[in-house]
C-alpha positions, 0 to 999 in steps of 0.5 A, a space after each residue: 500500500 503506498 504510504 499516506 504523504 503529509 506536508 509540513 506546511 499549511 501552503 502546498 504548492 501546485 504544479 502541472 504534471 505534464 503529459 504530452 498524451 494526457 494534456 491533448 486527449 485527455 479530459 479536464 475535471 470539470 468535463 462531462 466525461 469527468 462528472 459522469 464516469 470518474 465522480 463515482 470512482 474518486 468520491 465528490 470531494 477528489 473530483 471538487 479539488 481537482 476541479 479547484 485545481 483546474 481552475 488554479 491552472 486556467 489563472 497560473 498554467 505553471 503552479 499557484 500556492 494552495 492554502 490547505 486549511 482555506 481549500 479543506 474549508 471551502 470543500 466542506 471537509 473542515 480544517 485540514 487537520 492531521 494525516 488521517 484528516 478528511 482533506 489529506 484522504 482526499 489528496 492521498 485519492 488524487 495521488 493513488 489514482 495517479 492524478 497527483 504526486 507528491 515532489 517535496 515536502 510542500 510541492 504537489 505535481 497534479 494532472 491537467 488533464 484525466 485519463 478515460 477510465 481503464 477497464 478495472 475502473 469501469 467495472 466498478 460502475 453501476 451497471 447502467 453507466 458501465 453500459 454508457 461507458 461502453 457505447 462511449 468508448 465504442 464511439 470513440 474507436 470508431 470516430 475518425 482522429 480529426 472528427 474526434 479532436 473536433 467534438 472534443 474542443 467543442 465540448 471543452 470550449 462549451 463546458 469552459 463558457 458553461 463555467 462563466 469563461 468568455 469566448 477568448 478566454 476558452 480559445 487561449 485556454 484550449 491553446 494551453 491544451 495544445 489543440 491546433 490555433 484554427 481548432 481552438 478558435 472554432 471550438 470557441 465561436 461554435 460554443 459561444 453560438 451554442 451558448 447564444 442558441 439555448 439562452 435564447 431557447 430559454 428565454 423564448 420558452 419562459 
């Protein structure tokens, strides 16, 4: 069993955990992909830090302070306390699904980006996601490399808006993915008129 890591600070900081594969396919905390198939793997705590932690990257790409005490508070997992701590069990599941690794005493390297659940992963969903996760993986496989990359900026483009990010801000963040600059700036007007589409749809509807 990989031993539980502590800090000797009550300041960690975070840096990106890069990963050439990872950082252009994979997918971001606060995608449906992540809400959907990861959340009942991690627990809702794991998913809401990595999420927090998404977003430290979108302000500071290279790393940002993390106050332990301040974020275990906001996640409503009380003061960050001692190892066996809710806070540190939820970092300690980061690092055990090797989204997170421990670089210092107080430095934290942490994914940009998830991968797709592996085989071992998906057979502990209920059997209707395992179902979805099935039909979502068989998609995949089948859909064409450019079509993919194409649905996939699309879809973090429009979850990056549904979060309060402008257009321009999710182009320069999908350029941070390092997806192609014509792809980024696509994927951005396609969900800004997306975005425009449904509000107007509401609207119209109330």
């Amino acid at each position: 069993m990989t031993p539980m890591i502590t800090f000797e600070s009550d300041v960690v900081t975070v840096r990106p955990w890069s990963d050439d594969v990872l950082d252009r396919d994979g997918f971001d905390a606060r995608s449906p992909y992540v809400e959907r198939f990861w959340l009942g793997i991690l627990g809702p705590s794991t998913t809401w830090l990595l999420r927090r932690i998404a977003a430290g990257f979108d302000a500071a790409p290279e790393g940002f302070a993390l106050p332990l005490g301040e974020t275990a508070r906001a996640l409503g997992l009380g003061d960050r306390g001692g190892r066996h701590s809710p806070f540190l069990r939820t970092v300690n599941r980061m690092v055990q699904f090797e989204l997170a690794q421990q670089r210092g005493p107080d430095e934290l390297a942490v994914r940009r980006q998830l991968p797709p659940l592996s085989a071992r992963q998906a057979a502990r969903l209920s059997p209707a996601l395992q179902a979805a996760h099935e039909r979502w993986r068989s998609e995949r496989l089948a859909e064409p490399p450019a079509e993919a990359q194409l649905r996939r900026s699309r879809q973090l483009a429009l979850s990056l808006l549904e979060l309060g990010e402008d257009p321009e801000s999710a182009e320069r963040q999908l350029l941070r993915w390092r997806y192609h600059p014509e792809l980024a700036r696509d994927a951005a007007a396609w969900a800004a008129d997306r975005r425009r589409r449904i509000e107007l749809a509401a609207a119209e509807a109330g």
